[in-house]
C-alpha positions in Angstrom: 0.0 0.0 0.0 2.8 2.6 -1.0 1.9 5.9 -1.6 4.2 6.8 -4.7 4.8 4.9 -7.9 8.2 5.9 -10.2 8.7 4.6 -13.5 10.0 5.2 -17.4 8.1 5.1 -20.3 9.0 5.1 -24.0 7.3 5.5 -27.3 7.8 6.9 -30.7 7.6 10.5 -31.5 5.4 11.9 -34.7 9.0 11.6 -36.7 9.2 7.6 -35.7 12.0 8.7 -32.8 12.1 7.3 -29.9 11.2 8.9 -26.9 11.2 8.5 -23.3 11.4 9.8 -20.2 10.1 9.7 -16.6 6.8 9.7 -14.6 5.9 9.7 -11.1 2.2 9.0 -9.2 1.7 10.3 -5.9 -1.4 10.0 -3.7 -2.2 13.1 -3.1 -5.8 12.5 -1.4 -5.9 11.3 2.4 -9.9 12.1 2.7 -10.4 7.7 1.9 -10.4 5.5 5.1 -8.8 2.5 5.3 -11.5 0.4 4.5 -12.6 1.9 1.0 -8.7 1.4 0.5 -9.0 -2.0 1.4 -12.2 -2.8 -0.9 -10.6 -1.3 -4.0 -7.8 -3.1 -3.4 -9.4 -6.7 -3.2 -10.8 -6.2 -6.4 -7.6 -6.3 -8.5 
């Protein structure tokens, strides 16, 4: 149950380049209680 996700991505630009670069998630909402947490979670 982290609260940040990092990563790369990569994909080709409109000139059949490649691109990439980084992206980051961050939960930025603290209003959900641990339960609804818990319920979303236990459907994936």
């Amino acid at each position: 149950m982290g609260r940040a996700m990092k990563g790369k991505w990569s994909g080709f630009g409109k000139d059949f380049s490649v691109d990439s670069g980084e992206w980051a998630l961050t939960w930025v909402d603290h209003a959900s209680s641990h339960r609804t947490i818990r319920e979303y979670h236990m459907r994936l």
